[in-house]
N, CA and C atoms as a LAMMPS dump frame, in Angstrom:
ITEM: TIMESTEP
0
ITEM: NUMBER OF ATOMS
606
ITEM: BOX BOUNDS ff ff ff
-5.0000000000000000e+02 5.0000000000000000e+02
-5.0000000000000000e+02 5.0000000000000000e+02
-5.0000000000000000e+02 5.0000000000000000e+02
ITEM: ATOMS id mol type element x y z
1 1 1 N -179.261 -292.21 -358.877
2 1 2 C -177.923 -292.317 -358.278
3 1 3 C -177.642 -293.777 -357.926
4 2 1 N -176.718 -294.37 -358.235
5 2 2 C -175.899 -295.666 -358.396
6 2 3 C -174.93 -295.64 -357.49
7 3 1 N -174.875 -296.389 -356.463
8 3 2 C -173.748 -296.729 -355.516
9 3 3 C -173.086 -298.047 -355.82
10 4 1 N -171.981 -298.4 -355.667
11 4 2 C -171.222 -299.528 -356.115
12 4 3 C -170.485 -299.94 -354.922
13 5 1 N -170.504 -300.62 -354.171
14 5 2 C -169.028 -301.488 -353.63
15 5 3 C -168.344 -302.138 -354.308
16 6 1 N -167.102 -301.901 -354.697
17 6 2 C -165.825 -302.597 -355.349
18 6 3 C -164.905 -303.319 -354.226
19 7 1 N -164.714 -304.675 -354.209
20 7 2 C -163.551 -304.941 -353.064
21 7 3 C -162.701 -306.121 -354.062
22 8 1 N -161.324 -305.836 -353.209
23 8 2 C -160.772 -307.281 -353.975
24 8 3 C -159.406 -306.888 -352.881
25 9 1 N -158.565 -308.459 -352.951
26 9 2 C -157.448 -308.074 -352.22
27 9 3 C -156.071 -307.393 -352.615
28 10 1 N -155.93 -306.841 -351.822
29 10 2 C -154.275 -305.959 -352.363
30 10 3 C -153.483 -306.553 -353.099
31 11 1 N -153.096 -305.722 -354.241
32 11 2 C -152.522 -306.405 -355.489
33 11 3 C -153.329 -306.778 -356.851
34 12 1 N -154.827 -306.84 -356.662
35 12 2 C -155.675 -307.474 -357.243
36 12 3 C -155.869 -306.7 -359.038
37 13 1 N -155.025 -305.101 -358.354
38 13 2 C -155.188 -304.328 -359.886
39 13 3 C -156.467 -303.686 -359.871
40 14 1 N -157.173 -303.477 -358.788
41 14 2 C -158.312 -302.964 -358.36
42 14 3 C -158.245 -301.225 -359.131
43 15 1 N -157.377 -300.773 -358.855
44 15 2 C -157.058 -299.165 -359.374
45 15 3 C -156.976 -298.999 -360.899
46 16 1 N -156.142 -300.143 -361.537
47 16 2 C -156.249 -300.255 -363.385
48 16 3 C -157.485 -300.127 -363.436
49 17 1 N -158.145 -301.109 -362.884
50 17 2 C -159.603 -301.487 -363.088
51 17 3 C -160.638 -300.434 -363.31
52 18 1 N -160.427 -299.837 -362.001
53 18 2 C -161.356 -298.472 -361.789
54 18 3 C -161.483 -297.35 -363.024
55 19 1 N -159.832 -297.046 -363.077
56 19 2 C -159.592 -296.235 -364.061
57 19 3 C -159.622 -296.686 -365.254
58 20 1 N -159.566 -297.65 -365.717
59 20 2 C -160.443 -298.001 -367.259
60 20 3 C -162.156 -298.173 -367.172
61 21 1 N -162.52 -298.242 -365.895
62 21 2 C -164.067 -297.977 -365.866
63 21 3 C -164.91 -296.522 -365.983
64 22 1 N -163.839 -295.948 -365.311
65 22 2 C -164.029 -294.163 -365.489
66 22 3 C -164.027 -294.042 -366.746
67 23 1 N -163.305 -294.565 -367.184
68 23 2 C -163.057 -294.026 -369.237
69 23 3 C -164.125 -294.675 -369.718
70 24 1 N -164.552 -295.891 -369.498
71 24 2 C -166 -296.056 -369.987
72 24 3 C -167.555 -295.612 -369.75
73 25 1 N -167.314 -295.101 -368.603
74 25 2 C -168.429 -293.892 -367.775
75 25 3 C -168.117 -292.651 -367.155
76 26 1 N -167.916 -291.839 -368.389
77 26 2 C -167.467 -290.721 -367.627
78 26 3 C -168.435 -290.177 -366.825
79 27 1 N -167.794 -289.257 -366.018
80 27 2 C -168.793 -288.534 -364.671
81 27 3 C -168.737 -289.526 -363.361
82 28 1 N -168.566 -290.507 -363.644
83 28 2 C -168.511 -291.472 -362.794
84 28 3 C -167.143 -291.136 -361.727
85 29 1 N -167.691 -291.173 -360.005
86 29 2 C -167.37 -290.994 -359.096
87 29 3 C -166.445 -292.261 -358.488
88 30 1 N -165.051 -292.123 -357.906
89 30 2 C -164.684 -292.85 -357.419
90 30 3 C -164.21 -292.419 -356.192
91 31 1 N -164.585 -293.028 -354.973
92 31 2 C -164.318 -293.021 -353.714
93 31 3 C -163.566 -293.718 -352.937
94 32 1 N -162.139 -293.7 -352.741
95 32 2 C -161.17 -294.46 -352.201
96 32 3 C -161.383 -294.456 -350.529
97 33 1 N -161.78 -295.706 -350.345
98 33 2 C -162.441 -295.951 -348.735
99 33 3 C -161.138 -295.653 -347.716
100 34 1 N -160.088 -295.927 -348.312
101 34 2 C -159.139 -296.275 -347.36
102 34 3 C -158.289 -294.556 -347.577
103 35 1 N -158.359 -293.868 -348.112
104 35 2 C -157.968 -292.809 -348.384
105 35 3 C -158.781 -291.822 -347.35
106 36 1 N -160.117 -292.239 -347.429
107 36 2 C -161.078 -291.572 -346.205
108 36 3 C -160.648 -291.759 -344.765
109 37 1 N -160.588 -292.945 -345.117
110 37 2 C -159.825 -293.338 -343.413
111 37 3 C -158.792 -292.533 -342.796
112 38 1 N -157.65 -292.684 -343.845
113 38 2 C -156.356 -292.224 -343.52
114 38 3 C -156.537 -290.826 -343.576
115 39 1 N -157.426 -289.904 -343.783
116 39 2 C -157.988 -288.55 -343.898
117 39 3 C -158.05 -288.19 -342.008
118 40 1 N -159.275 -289.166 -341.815
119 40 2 C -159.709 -289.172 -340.717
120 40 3 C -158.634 -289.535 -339.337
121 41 1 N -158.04 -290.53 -339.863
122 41 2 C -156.631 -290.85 -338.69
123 41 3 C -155.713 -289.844 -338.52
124 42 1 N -155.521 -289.31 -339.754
125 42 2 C -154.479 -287.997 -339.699
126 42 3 C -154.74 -287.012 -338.47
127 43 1 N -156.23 -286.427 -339.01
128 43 2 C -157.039 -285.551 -338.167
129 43 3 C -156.976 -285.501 -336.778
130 44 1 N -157.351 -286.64 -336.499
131 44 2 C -158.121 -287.35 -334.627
132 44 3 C -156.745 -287.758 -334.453
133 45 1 N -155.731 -288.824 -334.845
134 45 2 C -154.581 -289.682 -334.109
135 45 3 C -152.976 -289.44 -334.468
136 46 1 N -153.478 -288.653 -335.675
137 46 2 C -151.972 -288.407 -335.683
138 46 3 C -150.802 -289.019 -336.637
139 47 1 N -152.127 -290.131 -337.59
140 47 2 C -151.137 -291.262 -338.504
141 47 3 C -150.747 -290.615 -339.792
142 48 1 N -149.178 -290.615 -339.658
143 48 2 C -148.965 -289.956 -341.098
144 48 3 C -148.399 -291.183 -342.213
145 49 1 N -149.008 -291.955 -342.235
146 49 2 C -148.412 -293.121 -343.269
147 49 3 C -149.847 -294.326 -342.716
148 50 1 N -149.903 -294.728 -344.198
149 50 2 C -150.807 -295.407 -344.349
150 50 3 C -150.784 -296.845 -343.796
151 51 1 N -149.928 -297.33 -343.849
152 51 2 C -149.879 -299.104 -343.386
153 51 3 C -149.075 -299.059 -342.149
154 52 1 N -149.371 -297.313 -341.35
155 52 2 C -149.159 -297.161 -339.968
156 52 3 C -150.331 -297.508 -339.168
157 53 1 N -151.501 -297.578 -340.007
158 53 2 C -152.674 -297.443 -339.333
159 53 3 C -153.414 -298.918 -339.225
160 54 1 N -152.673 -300.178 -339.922
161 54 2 C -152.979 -301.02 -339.696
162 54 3 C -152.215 -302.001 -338.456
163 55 1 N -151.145 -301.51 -338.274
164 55 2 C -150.241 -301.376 -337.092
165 55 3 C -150.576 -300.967 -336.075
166 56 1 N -150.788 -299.708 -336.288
167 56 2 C -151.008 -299.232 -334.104
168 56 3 C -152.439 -298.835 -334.03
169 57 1 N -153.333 -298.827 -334.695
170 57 2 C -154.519 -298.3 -334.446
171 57 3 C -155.238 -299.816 -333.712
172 58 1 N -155.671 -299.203 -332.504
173 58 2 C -156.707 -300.49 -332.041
174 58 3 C -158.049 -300.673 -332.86
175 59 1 N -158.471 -302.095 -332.865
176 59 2 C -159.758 -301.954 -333.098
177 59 3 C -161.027 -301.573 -333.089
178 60 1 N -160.832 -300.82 -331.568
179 60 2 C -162.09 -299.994 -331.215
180 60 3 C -161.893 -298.65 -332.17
181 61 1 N -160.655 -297.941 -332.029
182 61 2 C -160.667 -296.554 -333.072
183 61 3 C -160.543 -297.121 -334.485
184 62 1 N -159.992 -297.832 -334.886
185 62 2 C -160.161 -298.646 -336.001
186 62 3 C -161.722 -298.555 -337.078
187 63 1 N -162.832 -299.342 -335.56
188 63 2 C -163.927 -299.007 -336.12
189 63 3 C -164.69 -297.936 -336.081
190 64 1 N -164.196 -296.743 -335.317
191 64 2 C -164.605 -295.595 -335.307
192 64 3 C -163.64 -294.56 -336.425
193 65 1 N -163.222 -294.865 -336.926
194 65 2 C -162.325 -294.459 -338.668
195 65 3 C -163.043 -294.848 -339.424
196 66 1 N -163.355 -296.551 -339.479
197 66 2 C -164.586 -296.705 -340.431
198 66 3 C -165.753 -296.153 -340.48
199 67 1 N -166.479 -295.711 -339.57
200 67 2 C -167.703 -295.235 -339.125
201 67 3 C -167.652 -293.625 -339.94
202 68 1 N -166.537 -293.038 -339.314
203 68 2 C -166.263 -291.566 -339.912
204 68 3 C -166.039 -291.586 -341.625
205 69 1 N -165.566 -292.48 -341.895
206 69 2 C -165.255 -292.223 -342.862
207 69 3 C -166.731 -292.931 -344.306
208 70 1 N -167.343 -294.111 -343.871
209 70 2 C -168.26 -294.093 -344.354
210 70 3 C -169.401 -292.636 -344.112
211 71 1 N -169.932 -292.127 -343.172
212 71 2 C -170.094 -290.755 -343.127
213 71 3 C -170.174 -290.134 -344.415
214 72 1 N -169.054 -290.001 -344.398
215 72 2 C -168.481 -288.7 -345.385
216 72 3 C -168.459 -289.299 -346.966
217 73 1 N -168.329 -290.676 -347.335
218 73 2 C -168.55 -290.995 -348.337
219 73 3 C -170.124 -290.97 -348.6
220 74 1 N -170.852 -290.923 -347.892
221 74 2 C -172.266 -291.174 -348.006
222 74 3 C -173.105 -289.479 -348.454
223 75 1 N -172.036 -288.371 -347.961
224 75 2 C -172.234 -287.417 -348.358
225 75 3 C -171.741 -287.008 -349.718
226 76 1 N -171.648 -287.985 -350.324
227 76 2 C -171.172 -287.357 -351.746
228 76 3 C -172.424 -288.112 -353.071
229 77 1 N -172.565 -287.004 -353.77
230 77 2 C -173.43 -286.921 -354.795
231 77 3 C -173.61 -288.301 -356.304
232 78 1 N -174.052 -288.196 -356.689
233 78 2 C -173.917 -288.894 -358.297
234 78 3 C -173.59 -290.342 -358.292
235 79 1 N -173.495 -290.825 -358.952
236 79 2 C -172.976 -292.409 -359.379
237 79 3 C -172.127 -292.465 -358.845
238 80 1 N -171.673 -293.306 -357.943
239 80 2 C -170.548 -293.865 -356.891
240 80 3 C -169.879 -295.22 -357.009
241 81 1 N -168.906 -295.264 -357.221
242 81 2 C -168.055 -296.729 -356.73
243 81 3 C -167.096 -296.219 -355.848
244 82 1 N -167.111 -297.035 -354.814
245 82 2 C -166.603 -297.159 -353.501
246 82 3 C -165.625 -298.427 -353.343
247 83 1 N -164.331 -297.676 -353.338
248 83 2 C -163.448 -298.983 -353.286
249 83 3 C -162.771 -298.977 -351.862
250 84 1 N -162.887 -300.123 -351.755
251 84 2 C -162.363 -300.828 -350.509
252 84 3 C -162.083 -302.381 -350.672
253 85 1 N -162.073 -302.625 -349.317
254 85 2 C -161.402 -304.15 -348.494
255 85 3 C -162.516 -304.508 -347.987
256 86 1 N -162.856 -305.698 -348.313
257 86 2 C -163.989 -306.438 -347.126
258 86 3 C -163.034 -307.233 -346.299
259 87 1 N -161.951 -307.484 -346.791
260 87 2 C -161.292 -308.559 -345.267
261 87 3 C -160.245 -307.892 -345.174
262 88 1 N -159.225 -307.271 -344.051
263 88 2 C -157.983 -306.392 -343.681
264 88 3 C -157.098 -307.289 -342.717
265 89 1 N -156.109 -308.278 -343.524
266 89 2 C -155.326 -309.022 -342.643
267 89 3 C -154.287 -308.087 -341.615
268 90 1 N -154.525 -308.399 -340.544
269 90 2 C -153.829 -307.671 -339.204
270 90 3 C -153.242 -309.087 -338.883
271 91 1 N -152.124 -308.837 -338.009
272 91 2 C -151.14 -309.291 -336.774
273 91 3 C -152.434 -310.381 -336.186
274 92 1 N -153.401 -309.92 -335.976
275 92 2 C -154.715 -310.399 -335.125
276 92 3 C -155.414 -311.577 -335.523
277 93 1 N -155.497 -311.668 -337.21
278 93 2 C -156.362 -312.075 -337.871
279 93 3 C -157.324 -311.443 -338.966
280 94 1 N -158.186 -311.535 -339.267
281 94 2 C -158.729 -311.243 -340.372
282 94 3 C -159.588 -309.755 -339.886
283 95 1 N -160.041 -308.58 -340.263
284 95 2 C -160.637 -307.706 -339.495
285 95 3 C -161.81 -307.14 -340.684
286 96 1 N -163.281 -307.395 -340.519
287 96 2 C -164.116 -306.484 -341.665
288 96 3 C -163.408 -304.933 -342.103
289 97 1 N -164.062 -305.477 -343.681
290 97 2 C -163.723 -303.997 -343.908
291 97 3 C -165.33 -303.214 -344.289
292 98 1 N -166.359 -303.488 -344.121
293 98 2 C -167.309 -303.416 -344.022
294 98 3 C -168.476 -303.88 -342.954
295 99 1 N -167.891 -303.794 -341.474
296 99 2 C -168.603 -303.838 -340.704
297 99 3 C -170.249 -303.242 -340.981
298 100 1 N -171.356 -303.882 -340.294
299 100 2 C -172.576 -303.731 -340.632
300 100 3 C -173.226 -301.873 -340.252
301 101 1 N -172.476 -301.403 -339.333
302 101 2 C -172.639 -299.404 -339.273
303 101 3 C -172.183 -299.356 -340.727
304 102 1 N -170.938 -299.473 -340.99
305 102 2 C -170.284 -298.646 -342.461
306 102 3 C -171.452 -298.996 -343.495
307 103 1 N -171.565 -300.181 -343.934
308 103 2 C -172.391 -300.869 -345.187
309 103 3 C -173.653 -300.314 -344.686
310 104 1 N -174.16 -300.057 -343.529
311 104 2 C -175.573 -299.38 -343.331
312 104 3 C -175.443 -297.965 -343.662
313 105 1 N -174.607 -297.218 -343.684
314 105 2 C -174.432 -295.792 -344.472
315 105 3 C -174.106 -295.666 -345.66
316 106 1 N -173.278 -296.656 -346.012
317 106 2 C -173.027 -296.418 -347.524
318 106 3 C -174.349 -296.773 -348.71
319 107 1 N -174.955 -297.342 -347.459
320 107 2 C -176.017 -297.991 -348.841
321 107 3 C -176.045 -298.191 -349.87
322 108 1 N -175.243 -299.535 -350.174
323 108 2 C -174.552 -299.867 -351.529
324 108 3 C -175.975 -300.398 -352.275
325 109 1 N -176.229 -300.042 -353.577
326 109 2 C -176.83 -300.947 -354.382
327 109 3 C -176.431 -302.415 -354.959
328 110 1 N -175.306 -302.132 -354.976
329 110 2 C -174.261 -303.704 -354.608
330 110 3 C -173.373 -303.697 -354.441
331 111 1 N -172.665 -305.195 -354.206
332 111 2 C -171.603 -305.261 -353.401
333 111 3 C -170.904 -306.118 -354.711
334 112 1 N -169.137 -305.928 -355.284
335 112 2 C -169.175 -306.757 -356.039
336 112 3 C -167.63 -306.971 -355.301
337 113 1 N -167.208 -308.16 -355.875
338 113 2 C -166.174 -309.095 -355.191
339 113 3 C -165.371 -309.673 -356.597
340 114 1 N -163.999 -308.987 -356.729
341 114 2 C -163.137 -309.576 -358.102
342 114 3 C -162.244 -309.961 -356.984
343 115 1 N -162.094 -310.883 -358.117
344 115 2 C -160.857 -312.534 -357.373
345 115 3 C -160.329 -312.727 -359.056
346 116 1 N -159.445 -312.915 -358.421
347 116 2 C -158.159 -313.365 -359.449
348 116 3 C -157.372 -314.694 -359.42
349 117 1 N -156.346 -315.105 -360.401
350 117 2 C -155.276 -316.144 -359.842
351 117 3 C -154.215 -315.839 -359.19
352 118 1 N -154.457 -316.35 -357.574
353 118 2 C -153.062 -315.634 -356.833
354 118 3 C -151.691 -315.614 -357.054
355 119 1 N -151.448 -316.498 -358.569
356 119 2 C -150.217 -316.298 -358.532
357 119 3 C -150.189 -314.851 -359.402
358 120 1 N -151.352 -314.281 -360.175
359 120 2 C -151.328 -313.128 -360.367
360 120 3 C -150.819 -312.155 -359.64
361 121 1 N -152.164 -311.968 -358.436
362 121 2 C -151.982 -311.329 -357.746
363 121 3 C -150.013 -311.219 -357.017
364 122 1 N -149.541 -312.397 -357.01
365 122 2 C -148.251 -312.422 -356.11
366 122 3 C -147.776 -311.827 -357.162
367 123 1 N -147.847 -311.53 -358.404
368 123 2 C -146.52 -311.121 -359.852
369 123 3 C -147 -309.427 -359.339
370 124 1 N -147.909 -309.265 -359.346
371 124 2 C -148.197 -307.807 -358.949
372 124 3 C -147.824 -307.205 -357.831
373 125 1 N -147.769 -307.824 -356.989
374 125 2 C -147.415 -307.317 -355.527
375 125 3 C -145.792 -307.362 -355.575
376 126 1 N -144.71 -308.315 -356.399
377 126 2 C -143.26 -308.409 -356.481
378 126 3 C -143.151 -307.137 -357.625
379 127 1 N -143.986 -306.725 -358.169
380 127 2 C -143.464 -305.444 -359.089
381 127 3 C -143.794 -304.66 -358.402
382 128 1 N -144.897 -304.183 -357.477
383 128 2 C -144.614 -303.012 -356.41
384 128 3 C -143.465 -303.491 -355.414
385 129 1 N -143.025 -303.963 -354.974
386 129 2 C -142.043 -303.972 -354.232
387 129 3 C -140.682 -303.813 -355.016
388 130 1 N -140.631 -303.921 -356.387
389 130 2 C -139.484 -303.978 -357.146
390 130 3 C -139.5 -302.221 -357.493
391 131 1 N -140.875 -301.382 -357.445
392 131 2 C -140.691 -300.278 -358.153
393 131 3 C -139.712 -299.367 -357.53
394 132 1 N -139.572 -298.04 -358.215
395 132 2 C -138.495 -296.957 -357.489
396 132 3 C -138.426 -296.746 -356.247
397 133 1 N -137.724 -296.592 -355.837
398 133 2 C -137.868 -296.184 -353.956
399 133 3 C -138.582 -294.113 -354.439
400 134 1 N -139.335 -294.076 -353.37
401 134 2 C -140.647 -293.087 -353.838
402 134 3 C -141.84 -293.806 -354.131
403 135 1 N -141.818 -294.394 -355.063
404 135 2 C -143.016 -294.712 -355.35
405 135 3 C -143.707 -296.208 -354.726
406 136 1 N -142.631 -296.735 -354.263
407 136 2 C -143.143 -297.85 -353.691
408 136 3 C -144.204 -298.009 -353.016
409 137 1 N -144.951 -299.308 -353.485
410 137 2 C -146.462 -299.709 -352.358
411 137 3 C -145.885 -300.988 -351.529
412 138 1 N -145.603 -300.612 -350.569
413 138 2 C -145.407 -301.885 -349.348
414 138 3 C -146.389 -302.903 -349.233
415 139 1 N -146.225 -303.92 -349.342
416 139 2 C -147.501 -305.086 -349.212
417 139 3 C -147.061 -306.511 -348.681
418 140 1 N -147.252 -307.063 -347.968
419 140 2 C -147.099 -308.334 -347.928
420 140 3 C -146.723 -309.373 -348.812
421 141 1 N -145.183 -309.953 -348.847
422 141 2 C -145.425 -311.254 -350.029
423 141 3 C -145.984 -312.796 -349.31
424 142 1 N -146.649 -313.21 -349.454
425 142 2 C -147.597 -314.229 -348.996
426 142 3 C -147.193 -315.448 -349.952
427 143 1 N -147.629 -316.568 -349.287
428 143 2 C -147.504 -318.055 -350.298
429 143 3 C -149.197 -317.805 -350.728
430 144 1 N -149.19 -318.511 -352.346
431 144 2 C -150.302 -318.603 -353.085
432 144 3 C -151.432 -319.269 -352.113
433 145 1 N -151.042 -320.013 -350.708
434 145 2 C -151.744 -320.821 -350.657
435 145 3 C -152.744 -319.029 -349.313
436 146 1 N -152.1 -318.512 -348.996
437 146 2 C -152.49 -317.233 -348.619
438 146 3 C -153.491 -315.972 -348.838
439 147 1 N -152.865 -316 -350.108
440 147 2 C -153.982 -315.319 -351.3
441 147 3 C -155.167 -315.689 -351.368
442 148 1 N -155.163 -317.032 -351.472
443 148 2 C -156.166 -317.708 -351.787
444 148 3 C -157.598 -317.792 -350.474
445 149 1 N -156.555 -318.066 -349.398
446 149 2 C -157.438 -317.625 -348.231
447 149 3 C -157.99 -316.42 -348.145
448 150 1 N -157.457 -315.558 -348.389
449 150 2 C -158.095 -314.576 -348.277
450 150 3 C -158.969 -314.049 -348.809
451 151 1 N -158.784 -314.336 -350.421
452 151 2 C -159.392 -313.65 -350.934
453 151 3 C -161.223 -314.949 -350.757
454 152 1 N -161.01 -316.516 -350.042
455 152 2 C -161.829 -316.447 -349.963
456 152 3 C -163.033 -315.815 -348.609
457 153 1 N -161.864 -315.155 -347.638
458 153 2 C -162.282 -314.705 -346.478
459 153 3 C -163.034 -313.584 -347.006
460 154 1 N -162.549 -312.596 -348.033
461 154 2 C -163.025 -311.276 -348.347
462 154 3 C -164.709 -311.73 -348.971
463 155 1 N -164.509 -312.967 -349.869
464 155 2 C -165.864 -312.913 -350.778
465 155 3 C -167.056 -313.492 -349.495
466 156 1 N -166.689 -313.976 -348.359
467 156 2 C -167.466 -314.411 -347.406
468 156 3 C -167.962 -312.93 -346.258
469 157 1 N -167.197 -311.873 -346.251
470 157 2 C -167.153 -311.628 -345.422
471 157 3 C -168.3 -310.398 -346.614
472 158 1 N -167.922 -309.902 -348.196
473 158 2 C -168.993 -309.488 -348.397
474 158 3 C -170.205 -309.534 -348.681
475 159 1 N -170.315 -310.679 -348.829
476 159 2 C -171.559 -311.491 -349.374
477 159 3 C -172.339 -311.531 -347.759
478 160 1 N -171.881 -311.604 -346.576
479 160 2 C -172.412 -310.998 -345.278
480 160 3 C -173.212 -309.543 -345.482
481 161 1 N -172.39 -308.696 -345.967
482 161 2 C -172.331 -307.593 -345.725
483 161 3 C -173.257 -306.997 -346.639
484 162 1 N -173.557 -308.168 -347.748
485 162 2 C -174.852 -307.279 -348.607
486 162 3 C -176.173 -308.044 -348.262
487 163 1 N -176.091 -309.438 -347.629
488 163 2 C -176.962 -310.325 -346.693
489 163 3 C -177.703 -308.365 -345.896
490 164 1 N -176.664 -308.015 -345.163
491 164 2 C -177.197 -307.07 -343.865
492 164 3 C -177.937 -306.038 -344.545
493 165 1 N -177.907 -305.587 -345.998
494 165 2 C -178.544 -304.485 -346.136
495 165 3 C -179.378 -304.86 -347.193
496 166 1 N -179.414 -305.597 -347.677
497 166 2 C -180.507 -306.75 -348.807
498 166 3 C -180.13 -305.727 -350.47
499 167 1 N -178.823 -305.833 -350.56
500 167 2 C -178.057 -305.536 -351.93
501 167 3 C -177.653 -306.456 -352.403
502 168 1 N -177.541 -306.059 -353.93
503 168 2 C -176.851 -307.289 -354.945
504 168 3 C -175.781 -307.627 -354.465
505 169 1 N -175.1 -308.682 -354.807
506 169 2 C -174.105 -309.42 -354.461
507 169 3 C -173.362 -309.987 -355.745
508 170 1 N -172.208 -309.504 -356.374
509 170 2 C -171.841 -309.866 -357.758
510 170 3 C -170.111 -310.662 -357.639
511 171 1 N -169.868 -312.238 -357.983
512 171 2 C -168.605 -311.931 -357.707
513 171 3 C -168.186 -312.258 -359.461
514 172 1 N -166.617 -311.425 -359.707
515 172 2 C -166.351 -311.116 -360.549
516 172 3 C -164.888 -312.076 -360.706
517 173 1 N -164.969 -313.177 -361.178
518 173 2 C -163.995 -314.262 -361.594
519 173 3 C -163.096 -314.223 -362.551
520 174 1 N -161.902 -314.036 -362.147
521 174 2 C -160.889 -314.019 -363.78
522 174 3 C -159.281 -315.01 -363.038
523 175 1 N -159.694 -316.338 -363.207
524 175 2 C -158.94 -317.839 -362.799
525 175 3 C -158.199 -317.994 -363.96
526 176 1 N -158.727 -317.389 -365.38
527 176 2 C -157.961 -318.072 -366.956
528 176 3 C -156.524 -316.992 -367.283
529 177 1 N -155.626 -317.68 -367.908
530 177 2 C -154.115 -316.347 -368.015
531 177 3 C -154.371 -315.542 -368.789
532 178 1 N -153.974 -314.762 -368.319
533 178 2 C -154.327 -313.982 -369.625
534 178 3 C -153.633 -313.728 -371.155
535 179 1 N -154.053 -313.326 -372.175
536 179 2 C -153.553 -313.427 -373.482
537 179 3 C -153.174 -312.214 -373.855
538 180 1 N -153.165 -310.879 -373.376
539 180 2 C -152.11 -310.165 -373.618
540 180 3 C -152.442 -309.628 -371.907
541 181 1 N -151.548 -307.853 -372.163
542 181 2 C -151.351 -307.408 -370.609
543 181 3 C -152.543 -306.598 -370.41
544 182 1 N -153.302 -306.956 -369.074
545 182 2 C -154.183 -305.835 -369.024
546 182 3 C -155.688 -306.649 -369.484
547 183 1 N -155.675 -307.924 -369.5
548 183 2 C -156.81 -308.46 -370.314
549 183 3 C -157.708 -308.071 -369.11
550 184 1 N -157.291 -309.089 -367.37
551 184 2 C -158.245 -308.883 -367.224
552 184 3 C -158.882 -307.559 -366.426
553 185 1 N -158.032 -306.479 -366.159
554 185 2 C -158.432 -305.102 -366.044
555 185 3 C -159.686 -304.761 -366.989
556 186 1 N -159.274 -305.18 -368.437
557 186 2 C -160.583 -304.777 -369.707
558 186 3 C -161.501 -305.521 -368.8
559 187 1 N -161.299 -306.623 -369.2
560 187 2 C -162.656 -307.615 -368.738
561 187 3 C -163.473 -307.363 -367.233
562 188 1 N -163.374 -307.168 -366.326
563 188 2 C -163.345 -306.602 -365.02
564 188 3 C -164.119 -305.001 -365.533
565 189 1 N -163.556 -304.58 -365.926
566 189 2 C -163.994 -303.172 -366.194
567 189 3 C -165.522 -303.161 -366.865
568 190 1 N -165.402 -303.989 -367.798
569 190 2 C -166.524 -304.08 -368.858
570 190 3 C -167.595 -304.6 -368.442
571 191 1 N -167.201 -305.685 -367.417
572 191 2 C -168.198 -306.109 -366.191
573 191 3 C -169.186 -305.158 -365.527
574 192 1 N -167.775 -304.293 -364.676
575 192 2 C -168.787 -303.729 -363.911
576 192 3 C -169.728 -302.423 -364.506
577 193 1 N -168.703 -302.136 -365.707
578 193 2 C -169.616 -300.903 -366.555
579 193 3 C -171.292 -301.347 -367.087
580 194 1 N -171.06 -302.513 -367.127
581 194 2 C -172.585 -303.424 -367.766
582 194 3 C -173.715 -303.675 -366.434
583 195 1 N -172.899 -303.241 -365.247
584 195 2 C -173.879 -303.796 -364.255
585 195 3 C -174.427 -302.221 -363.559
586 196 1 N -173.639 -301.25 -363.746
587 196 2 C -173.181 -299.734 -363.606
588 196 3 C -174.989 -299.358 -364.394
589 197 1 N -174.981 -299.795 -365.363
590 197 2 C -175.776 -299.738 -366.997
591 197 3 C -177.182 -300.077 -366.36
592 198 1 N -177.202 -301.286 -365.904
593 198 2 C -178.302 -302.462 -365.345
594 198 3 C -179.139 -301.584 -364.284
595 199 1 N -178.223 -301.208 -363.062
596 199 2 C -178.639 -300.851 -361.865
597 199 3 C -179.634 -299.348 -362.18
598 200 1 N -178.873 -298.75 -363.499
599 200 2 C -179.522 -297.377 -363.654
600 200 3 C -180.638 -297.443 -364.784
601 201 1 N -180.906 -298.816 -365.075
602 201 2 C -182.235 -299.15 -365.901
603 201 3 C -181.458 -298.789 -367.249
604 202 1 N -180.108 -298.458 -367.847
605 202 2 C -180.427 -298.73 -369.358
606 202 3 C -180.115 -299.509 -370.25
């Protein structure tokens, strides 16, 4: 059994990604961290919308959502990738998304970290905000110089976080434009399917 941490920042195309990795490993398990959460907030607090919970939830229940909800991912079977956030920009500042309880239950075999070019990332985040009303994903539009922080806050904050449990640490770079649509979803994908391969000896 193969556990994976996947993180990257919102917008990053993290979900293309996944789902062209599933098609290259079928059976393969995907666990949406933040979907657990919002499971768990529903339950205990009452949050019926998702980027409600980065809003009014304090940090103390905050990290007791994370706690619950790693839990319950840790109870699930087979080859795992686990997608999430290692850095969660709040009103506050920067907030783990892998505090050292969660990453001590999930017991990742590694931790991997895709970064992109933020002006990518910003073309992606202006087409969710452009999509149908329904389907819209609300997100922050940020200056490039933003993105960039962050996403180097996220690769610091997991490369901590596999420091704490003595797991691989992989970061996954795609800085070049791409040459058609979707390149680097393939590329990203093919990555982590090869390391997916590695971890399970074949």
């Amino acid at each position: 059994m193969v556990r994976v941490v996947v993180v990257a920042v919102p917008g990053a195309g993290k979900s293309t990604i996944l789902k062209k990795l599933v098609e290259k490993i079928p059976g393969l398990r995907i666990a949406n961290f933040g979907d657990y959460m919002f499971e768990e907030a529903r339950k205990i607090l009452g949050i019926t919308d998702r980027d409600e919970m980065r809003r009014r939830i304090k940090p103390t229940d905050y990290k007791e959502l994370q706690e619950r909800a790693a839990e319950e991912i840790s109870k699930l079977s087979g080859d795992l990738i686990i997608d999430t956030h290692a850095a969660i920009k709040t009103p506050y500042g920067y907030y783990p998304g892998m505090p050292s309880k969660v990453v001590e239950t999930l017991k990742p075999d590694a931790i991997v970290v895709l970064e992109f070019r933020p002006e990518d990332i910003l073309q992606r985040r202006m087409k969710d905000l452009q999509a149908a009303e329904g389907q819209r994903r609300i997100r922050e539009v940020e200056a490039a110089e933003e993105v960039e922080e962050h996403q180097m806050i996220a690769r610091e904050l997991a490369a901590a976080a596999a420091n704490h449990v003595c797991c691989y640490f992989l970061r996954l770079k795609f800085m070049h434009p791409q040459k058609y649509p979707y390149q680097h979803a393939d590329e990203a994908a093919e990555a982590l399917a090869d390391l997916i391969k590695k971890l399970k000896g074949e």
